[in-house]
C-alpha positions in Angstrom: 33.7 63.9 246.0 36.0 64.2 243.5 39.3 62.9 245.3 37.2 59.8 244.8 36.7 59.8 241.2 40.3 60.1 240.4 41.1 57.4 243.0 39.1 55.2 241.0 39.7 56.1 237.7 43.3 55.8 238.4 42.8 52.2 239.8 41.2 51.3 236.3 44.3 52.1 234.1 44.0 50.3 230.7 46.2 47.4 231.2 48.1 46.2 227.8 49.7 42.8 227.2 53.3 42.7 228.0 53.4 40.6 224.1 52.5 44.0 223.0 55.1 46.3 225.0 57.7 43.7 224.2 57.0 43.9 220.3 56.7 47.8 220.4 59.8 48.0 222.6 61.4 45.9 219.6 60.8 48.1 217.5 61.5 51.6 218.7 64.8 50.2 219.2 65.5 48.8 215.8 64.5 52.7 214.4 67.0 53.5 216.5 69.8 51.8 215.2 68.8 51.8 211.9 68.7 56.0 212.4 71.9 55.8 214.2 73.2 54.3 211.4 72.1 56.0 208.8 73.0 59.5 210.2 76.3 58.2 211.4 77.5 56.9 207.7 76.0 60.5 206.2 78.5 62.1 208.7 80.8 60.4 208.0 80.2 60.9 204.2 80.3 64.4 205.1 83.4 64.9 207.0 85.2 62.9 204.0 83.6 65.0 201.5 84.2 68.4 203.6 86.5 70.3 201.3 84.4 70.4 198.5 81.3 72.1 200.4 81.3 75.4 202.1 82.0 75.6 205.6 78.4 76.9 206.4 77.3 73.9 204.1 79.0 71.2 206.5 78.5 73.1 209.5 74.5 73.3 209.2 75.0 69.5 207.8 76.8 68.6 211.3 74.1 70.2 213.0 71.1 68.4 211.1 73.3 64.9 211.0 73.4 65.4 214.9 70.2 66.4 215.8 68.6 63.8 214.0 70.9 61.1 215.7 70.1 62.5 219.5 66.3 61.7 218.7 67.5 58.5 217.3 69.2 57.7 221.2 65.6 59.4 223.1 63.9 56.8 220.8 66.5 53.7 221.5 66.1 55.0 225.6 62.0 55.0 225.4 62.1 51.6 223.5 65.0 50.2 225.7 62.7 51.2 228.6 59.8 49.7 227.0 61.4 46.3 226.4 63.1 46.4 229.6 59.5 46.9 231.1 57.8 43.8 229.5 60.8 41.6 230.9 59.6 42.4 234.5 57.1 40.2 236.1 53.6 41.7 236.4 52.5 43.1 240.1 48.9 42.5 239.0 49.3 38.8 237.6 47.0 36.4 239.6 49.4 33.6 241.3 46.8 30.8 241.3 
């Protein structure tokens, strides 16, 4: 049946070393706050530089700057998550 395949192919996940979720978790979060960085000081660059632009100029800016830093936060969430998840002890590990 097929209820059966899926049971099975769902107890066979591919397991991947927590080393490995640890180091990727490391990294999505230091793209984070090197993005969140970098868009915050261009903002801020921006808002000091705002009377010599347009206001459509700065407004389309704002938009871009803050856009760019809300997938910089999903990024520092999945990688935060990520980390967080390495950290925990493994169901699966044998005790012996």
């Amino acid at each position: 049946m097929t209820t059966d395949v899926a049971a099975s192919a769902a107890s066979e996940a591919i397991r991947v070393p927590r080393a490995a979720h640890r180091r990727r978790g490391l990294v999505l979060l230091a793209a984070a706050v090197f993005n969140v960085w970098v868009w915050a000081t261009r903002a801020r660059n921006l808002i000091a530089d705002a009377g010599d632009f347009s206001a459509a100029f700065v407004g389309v800016h704002a938009v871009l700057y803050l856009s760019a830093t809300a997938v910089a936060l999903v990024v520092g969430v999945i990688g935060w998550r990520q980390w967080r998840e390495a950290r925990t002890p493994d169901p699966h590990a044998s005790s012996a």
